[in-house]
PyMOL Python script that loads the backbone (N, CA, C, O; Angstrom):
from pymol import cmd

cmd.read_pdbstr("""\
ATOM      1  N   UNK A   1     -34.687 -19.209  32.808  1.00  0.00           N
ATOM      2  CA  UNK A   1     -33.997 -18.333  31.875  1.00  0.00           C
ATOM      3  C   UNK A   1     -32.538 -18.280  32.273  1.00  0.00           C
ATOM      4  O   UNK A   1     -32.327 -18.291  33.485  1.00  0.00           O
ATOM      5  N   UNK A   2     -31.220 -18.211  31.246  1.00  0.00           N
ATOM      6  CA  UNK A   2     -30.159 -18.602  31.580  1.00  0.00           C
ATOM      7  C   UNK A   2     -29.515 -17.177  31.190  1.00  0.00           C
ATOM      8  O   UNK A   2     -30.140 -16.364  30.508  1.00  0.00           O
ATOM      9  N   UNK A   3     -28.644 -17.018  31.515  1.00  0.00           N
ATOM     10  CA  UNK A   3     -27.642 -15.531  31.294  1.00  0.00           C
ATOM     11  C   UNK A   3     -26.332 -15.978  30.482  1.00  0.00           C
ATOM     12  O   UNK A   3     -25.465 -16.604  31.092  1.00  0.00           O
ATOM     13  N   UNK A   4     -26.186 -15.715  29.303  1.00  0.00           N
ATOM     14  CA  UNK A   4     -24.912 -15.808  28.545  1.00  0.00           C
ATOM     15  C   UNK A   4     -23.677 -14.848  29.068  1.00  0.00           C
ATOM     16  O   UNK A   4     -23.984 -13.660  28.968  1.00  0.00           O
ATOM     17  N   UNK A   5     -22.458 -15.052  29.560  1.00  0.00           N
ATOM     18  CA  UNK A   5     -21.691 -14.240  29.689  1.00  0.00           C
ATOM     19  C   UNK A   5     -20.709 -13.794  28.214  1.00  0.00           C
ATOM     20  O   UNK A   5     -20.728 -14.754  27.444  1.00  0.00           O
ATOM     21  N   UNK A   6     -20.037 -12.836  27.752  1.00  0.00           N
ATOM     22  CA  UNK A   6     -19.819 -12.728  26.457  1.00  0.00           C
ATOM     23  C   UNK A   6     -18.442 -12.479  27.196  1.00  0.00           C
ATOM     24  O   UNK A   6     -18.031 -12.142  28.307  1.00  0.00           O
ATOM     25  N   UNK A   7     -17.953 -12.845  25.918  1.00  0.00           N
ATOM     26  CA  UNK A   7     -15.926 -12.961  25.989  1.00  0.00           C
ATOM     27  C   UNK A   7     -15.518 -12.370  24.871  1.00  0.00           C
ATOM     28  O   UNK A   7     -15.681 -12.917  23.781  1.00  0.00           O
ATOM     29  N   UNK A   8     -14.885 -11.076  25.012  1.00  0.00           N
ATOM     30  CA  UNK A   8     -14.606 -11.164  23.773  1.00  0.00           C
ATOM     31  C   UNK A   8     -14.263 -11.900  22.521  1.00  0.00           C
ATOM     32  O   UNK A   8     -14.950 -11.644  21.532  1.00  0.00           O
ATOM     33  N   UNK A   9     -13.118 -12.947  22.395  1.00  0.00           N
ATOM     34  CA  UNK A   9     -12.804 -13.825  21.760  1.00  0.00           C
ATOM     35  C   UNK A   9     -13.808 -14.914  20.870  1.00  0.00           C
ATOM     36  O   UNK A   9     -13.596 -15.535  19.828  1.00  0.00           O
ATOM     37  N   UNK A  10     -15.091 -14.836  21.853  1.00  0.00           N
ATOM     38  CA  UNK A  10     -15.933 -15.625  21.008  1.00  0.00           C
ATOM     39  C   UNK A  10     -16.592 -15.195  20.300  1.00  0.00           C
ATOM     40  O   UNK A  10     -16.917 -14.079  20.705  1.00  0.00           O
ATOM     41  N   UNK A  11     -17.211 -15.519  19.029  1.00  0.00           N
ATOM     42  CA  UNK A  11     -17.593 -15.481  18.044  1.00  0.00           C
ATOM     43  C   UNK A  11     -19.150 -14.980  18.359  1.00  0.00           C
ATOM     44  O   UNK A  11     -19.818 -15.678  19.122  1.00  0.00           O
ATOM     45  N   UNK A  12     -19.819 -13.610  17.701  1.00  0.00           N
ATOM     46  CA  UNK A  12     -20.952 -13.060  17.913  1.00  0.00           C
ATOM     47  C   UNK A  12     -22.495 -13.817  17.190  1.00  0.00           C
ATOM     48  O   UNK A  12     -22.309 -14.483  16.172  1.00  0.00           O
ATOM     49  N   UNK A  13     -23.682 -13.725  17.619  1.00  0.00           N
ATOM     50  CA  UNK A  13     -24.752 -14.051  16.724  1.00  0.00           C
ATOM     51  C   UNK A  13     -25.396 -13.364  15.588  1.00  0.00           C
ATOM     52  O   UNK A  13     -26.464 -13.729  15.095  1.00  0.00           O
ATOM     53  N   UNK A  14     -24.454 -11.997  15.057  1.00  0.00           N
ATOM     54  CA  UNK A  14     -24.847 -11.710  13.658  1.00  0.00           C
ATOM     55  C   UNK A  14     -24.366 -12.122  12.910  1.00  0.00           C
ATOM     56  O   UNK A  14     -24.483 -11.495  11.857  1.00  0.00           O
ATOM     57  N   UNK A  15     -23.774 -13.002  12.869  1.00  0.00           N
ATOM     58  CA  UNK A  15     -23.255 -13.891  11.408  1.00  0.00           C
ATOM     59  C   UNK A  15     -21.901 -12.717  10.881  1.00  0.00           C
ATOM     60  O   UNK A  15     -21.521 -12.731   9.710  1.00  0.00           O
ATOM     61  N   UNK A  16     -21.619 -12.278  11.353  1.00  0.00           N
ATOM     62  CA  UNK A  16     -19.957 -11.939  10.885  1.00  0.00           C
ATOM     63  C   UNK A  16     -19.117 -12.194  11.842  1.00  0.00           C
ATOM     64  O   UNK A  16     -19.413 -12.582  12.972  1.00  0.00           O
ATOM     65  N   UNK A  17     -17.597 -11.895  11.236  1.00  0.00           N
ATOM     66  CA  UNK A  17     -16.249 -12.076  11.892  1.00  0.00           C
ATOM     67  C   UNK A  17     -15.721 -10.746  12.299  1.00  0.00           C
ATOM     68  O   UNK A  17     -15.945  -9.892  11.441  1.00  0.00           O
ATOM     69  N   UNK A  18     -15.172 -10.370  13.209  1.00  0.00           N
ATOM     70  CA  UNK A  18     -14.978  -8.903  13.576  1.00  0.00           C
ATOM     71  C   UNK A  18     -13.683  -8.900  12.912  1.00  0.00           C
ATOM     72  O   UNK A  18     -13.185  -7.902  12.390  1.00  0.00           O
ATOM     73  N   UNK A  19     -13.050 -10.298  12.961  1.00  0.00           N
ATOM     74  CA  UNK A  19     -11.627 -10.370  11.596  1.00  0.00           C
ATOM     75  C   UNK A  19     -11.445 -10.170  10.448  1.00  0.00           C
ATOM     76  O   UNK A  19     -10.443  -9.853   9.806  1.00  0.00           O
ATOM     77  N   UNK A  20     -12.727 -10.418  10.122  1.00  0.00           N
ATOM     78  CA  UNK A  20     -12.999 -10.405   8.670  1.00  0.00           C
ATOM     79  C   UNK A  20     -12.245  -8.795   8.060  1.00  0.00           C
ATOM     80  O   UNK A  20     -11.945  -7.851   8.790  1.00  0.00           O
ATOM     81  N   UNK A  21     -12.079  -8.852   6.596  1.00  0.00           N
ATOM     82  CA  UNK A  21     -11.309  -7.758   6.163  1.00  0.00           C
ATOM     83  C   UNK A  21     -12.382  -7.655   5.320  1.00  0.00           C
ATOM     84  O   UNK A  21     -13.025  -8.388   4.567  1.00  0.00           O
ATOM     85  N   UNK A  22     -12.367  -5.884   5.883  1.00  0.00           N
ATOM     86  CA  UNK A  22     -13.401  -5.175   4.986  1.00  0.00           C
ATOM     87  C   UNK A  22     -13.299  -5.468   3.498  1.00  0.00           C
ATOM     88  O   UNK A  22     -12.242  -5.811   2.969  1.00  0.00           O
ATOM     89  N   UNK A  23     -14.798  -5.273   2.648  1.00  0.00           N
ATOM     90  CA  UNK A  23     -14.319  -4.733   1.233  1.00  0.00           C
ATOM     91  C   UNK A  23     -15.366  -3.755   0.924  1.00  0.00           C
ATOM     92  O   UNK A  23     -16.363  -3.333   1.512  1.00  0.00           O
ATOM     93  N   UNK A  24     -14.709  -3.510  -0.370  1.00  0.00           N
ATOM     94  CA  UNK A  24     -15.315  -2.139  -1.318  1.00  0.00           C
ATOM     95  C   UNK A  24     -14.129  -0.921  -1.184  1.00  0.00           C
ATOM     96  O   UNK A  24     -13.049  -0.872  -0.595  1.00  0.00           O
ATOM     97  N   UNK A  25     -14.838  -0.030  -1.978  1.00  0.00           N
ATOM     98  CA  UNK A  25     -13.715   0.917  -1.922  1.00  0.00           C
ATOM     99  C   UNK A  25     -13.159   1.862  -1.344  1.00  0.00           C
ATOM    100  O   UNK A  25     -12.144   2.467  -1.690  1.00  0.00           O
ATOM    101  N   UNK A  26     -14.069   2.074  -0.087  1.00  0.00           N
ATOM    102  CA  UNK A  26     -13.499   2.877   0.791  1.00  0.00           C
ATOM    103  C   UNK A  26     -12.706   2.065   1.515  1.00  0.00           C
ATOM    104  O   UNK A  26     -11.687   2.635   1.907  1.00  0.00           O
ATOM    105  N   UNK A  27     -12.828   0.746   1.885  1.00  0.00           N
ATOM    106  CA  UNK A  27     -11.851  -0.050   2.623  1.00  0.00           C
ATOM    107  C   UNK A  27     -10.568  -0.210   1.784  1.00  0.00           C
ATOM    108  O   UNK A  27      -9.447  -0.170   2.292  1.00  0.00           O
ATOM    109  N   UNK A  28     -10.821  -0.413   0.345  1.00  0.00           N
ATOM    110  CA  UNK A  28      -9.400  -0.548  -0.140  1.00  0.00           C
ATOM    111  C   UNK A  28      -8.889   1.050  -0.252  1.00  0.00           C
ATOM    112  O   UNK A  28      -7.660   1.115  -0.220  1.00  0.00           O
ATOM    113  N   UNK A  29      -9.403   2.051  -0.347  1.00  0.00           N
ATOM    114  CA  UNK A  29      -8.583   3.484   0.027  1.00  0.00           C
ATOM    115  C   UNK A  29      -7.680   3.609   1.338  1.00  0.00           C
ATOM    116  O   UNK A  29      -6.563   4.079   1.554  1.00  0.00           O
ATOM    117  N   UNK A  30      -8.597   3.017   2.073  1.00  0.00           N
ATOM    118  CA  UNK A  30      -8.167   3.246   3.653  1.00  0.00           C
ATOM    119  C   UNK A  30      -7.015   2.367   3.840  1.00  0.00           C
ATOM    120  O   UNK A  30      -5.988   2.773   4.382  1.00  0.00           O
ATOM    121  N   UNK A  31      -7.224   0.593   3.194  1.00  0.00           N
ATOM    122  CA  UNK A  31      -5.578   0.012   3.184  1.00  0.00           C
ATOM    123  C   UNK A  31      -4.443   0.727   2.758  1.00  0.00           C
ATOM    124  O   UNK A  31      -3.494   1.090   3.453  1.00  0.00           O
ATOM    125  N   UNK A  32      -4.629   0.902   1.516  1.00  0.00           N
ATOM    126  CA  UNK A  32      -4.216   1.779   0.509  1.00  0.00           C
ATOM    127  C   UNK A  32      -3.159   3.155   1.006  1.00  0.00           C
ATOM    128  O   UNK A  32      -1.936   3.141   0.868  1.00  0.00           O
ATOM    129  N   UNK A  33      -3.974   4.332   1.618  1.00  0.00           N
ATOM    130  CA  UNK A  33      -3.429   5.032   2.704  1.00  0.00           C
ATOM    131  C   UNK A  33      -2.636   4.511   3.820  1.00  0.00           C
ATOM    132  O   UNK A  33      -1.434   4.774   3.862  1.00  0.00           O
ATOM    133  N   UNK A  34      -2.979   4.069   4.382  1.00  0.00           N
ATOM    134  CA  UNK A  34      -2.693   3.315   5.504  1.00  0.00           C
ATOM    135  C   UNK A  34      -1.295   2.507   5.541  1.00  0.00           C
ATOM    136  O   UNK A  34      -0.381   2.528   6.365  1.00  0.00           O
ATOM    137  N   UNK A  35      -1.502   1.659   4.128  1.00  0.00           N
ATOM    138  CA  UNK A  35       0.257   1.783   3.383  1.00  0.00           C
ATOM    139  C   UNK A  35       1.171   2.225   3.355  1.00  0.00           C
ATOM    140  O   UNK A  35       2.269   1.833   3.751  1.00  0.00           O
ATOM    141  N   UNK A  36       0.656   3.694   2.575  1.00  0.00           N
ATOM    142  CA  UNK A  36       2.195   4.666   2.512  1.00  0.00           C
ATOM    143  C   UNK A  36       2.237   5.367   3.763  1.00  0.00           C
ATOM    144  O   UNK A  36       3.217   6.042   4.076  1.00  0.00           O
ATOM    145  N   UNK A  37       1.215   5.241   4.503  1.00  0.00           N
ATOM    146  CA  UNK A  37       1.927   6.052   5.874  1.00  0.00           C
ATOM    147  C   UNK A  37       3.208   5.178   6.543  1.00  0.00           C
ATOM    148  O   UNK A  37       4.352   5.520   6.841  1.00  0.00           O
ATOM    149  N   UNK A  38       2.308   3.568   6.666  1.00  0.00           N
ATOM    150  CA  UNK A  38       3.595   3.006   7.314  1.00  0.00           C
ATOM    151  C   UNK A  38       4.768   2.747   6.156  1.00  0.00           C
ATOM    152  O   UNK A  38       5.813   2.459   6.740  1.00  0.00           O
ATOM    153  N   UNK A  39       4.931   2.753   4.789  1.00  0.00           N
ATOM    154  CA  UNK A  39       5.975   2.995   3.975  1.00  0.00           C
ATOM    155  C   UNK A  39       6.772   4.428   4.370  1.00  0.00           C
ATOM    156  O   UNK A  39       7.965   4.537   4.654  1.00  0.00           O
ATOM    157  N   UNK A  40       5.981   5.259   4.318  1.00  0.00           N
ATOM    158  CA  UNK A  40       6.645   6.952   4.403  1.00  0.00           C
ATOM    159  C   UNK A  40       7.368   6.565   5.707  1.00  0.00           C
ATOM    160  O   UNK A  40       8.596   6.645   5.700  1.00  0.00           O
ATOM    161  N   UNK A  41       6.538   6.019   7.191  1.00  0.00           N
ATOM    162  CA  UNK A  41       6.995   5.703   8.375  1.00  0.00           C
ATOM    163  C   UNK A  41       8.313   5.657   8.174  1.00  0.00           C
ATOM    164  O   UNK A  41       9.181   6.518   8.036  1.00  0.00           O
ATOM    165  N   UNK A  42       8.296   4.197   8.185  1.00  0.00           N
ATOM    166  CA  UNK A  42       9.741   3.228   7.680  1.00  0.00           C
ATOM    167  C   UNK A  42      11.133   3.793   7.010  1.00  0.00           C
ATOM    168  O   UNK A  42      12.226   3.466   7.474  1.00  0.00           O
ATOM    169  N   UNK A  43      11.023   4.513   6.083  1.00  0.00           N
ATOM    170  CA  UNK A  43      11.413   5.195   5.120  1.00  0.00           C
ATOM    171  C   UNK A  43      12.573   6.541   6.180  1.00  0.00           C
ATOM    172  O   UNK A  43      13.769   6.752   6.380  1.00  0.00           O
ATOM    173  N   UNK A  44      11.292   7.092   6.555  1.00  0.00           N
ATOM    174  CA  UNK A  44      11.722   8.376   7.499  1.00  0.00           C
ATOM    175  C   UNK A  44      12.685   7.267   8.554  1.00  0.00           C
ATOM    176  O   UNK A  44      13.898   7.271   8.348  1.00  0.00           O
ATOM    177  N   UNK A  45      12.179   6.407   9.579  1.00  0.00           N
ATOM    178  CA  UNK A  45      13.160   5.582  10.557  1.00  0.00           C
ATOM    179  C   UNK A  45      14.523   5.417   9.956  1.00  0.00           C
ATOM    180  O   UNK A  45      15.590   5.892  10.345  1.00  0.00           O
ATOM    181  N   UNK A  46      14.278   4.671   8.960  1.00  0.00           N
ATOM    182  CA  UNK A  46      15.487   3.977   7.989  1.00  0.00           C
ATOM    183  C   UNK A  46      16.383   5.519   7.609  1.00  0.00           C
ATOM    184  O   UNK A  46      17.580   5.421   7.876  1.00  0.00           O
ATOM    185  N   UNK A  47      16.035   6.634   7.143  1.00  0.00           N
ATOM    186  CA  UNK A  47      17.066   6.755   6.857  1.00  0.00           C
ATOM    187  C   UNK A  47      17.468   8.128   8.450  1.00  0.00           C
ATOM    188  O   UNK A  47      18.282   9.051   8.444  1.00  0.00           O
ATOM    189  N   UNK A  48      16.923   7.877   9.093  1.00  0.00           N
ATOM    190  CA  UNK A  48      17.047   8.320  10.945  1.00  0.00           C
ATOM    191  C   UNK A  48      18.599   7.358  11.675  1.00  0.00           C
ATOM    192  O   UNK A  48      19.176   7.680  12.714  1.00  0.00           O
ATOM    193  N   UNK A  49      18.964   6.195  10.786  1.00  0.00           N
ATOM    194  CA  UNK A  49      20.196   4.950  11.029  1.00  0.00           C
ATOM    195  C   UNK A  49      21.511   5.963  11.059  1.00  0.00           C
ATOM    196  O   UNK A  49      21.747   6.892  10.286  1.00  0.00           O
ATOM    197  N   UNK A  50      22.155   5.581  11.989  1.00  0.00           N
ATOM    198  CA  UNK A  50      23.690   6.074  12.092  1.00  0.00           C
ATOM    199  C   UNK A  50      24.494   4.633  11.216  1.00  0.00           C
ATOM    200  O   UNK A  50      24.326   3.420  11.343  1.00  0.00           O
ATOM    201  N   UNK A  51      25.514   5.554  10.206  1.00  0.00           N
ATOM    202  CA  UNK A  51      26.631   4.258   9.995  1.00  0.00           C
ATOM    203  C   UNK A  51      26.868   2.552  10.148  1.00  0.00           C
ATOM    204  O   UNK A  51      27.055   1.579   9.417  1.00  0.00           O
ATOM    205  N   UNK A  52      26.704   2.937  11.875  1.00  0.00           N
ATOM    206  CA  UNK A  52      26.843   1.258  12.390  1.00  0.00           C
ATOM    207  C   UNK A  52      25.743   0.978  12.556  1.00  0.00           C
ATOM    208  O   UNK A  52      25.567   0.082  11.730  1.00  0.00           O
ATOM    209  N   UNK A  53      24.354   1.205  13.348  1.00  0.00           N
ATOM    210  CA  UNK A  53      23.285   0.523  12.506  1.00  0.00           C
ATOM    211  C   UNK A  53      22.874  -0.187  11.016  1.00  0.00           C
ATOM    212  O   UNK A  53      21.998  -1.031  10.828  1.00  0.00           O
ATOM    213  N   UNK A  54      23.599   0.300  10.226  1.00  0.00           N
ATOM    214  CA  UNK A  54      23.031   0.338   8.818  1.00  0.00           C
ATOM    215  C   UNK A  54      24.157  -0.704   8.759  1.00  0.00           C
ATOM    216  O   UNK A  54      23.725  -1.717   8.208  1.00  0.00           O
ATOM    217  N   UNK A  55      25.850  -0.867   9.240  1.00  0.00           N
ATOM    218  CA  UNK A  55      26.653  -2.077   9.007  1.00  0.00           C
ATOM    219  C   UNK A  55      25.632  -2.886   9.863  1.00  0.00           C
ATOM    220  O   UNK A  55      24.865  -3.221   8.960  1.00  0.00           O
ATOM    221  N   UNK A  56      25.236  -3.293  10.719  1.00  0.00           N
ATOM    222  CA  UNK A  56      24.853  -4.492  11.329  1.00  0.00           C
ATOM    223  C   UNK A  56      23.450  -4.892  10.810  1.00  0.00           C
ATOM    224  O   UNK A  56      23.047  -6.035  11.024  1.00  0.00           O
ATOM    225  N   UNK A  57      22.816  -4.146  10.248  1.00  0.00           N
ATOM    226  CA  UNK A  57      22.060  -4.661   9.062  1.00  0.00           C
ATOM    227  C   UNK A  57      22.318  -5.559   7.594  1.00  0.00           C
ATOM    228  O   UNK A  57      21.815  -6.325   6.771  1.00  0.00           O
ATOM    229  N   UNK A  58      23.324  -4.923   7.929  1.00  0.00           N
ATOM    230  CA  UNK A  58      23.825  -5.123   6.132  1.00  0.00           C
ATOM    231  C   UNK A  58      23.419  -4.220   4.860  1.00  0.00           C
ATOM    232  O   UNK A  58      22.971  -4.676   3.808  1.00  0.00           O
ATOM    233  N   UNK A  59      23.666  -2.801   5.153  1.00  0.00           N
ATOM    234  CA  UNK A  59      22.849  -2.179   4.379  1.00  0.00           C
ATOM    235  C   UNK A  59      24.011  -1.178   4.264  1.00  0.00           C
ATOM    236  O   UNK A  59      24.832  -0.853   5.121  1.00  0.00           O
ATOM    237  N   UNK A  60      23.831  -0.642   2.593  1.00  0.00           N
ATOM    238  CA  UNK A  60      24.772   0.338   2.379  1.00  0.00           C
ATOM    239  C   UNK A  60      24.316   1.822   2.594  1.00  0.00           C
ATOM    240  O   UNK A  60      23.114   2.076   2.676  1.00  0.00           O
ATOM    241  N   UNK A  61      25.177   2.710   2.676  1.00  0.00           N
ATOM    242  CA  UNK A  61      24.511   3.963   2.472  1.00  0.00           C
ATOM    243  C   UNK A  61      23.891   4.773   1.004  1.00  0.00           C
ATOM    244  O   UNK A  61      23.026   5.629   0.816  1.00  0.00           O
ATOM    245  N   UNK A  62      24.681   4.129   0.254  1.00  0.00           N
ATOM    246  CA  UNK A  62      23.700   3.869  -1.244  1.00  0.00           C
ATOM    247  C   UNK A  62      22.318   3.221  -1.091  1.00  0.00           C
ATOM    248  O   UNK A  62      21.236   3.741  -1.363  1.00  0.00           O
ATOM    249  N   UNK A  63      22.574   1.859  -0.555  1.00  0.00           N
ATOM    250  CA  UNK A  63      20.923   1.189  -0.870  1.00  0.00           C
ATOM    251  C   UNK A  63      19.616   1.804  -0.129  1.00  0.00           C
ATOM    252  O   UNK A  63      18.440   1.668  -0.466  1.00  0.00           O
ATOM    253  N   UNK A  64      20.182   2.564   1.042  1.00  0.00           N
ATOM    254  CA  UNK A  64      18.922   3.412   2.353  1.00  0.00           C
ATOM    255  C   UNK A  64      19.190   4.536   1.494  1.00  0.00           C
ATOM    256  O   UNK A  64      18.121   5.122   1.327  1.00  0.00           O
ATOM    257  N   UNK A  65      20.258   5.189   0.783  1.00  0.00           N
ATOM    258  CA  UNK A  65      19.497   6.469   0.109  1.00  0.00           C
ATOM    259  C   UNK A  65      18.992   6.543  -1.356  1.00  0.00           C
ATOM    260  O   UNK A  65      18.631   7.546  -1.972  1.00  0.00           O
ATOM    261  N   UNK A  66      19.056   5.057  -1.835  1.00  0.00           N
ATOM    262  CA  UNK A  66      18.095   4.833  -3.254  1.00  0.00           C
ATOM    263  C   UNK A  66      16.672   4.763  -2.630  1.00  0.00           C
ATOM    264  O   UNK A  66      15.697   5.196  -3.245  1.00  0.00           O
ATOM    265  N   UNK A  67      16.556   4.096  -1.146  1.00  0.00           N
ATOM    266  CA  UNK A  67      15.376   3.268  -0.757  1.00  0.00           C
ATOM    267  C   UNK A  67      14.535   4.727  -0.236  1.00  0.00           C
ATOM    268  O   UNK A  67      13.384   5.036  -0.545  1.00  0.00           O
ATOM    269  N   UNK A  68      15.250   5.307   0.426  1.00  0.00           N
ATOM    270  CA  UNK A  68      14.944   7.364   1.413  1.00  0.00           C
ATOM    271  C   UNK A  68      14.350   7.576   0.417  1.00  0.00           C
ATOM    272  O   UNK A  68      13.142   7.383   0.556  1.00  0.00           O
ATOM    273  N   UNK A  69      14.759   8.014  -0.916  1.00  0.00           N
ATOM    274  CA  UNK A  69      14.566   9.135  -1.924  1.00  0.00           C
ATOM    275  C   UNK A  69      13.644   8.842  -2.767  1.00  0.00           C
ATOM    276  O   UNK A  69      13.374   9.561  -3.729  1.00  0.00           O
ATOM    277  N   UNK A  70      12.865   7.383  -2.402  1.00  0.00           N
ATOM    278  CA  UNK A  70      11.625   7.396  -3.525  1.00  0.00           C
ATOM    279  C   UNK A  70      10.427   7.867  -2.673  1.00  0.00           C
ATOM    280  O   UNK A  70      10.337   7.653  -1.464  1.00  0.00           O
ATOM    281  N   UNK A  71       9.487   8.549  -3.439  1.00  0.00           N
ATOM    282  CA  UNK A  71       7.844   8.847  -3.002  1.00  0.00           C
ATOM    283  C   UNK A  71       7.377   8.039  -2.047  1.00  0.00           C
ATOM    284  O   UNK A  71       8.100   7.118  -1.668  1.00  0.00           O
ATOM    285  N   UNK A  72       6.284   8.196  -1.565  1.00  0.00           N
ATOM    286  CA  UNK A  72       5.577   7.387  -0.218  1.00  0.00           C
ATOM    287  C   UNK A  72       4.864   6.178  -0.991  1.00  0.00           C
ATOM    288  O   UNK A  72       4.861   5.009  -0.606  1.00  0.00           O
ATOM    289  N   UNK A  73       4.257   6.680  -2.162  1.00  0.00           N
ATOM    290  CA  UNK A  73       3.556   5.579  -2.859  1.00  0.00           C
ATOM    291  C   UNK A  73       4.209   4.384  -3.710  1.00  0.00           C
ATOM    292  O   UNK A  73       3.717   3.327  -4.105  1.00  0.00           O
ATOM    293  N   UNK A  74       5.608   4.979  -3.862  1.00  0.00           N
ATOM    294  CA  UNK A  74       6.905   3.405  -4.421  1.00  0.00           C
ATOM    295  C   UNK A  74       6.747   2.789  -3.575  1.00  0.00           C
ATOM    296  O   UNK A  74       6.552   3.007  -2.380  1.00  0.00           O
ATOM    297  N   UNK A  75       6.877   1.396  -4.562  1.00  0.00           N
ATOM    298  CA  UNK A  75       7.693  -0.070  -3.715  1.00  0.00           C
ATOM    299  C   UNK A  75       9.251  -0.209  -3.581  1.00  0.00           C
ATOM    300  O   UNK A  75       9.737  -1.190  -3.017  1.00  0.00           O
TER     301      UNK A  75
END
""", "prot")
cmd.dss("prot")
cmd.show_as("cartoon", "prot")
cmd.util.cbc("prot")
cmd.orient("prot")
């Protein structure tokens, strides 16, 4: 009788991928959410920029406060 050692990285014997991307609809809620948090995130950072951050971007203070001032759920 032989002893398998397990690695994470390798691939399991129930026939799925632990990569695999969920579906149905609680998984697409949860992307979904999961979205505008890191949108809202981003949003809040971005407009957290002093002046010269925002020049060495290339970004105006118009375009971060059109981009600040929309909802969590805009693109």
């Amino acid at each position: 009788m032989s002893m398998k050692t397990l690695y994470a990285g390798h691939s399991n014997n129930f026939g799925f991928d632990s990569k695999a991307q969920k579906s149905g609809p609680l998984a697409a809620l949860t992307r979904t959410v999961i979205g505008w948090q890191e949108r809202a995130s981003m949003r809040y950072q971005l407009a957290a920029l002093n002046e010269e951050n925002l020049n060495d971007m290339g970004l105006s203070f118009e375009e971060v406060s059109k981009e600040t001032n929309k909802y969590f759920w805009q693109d």
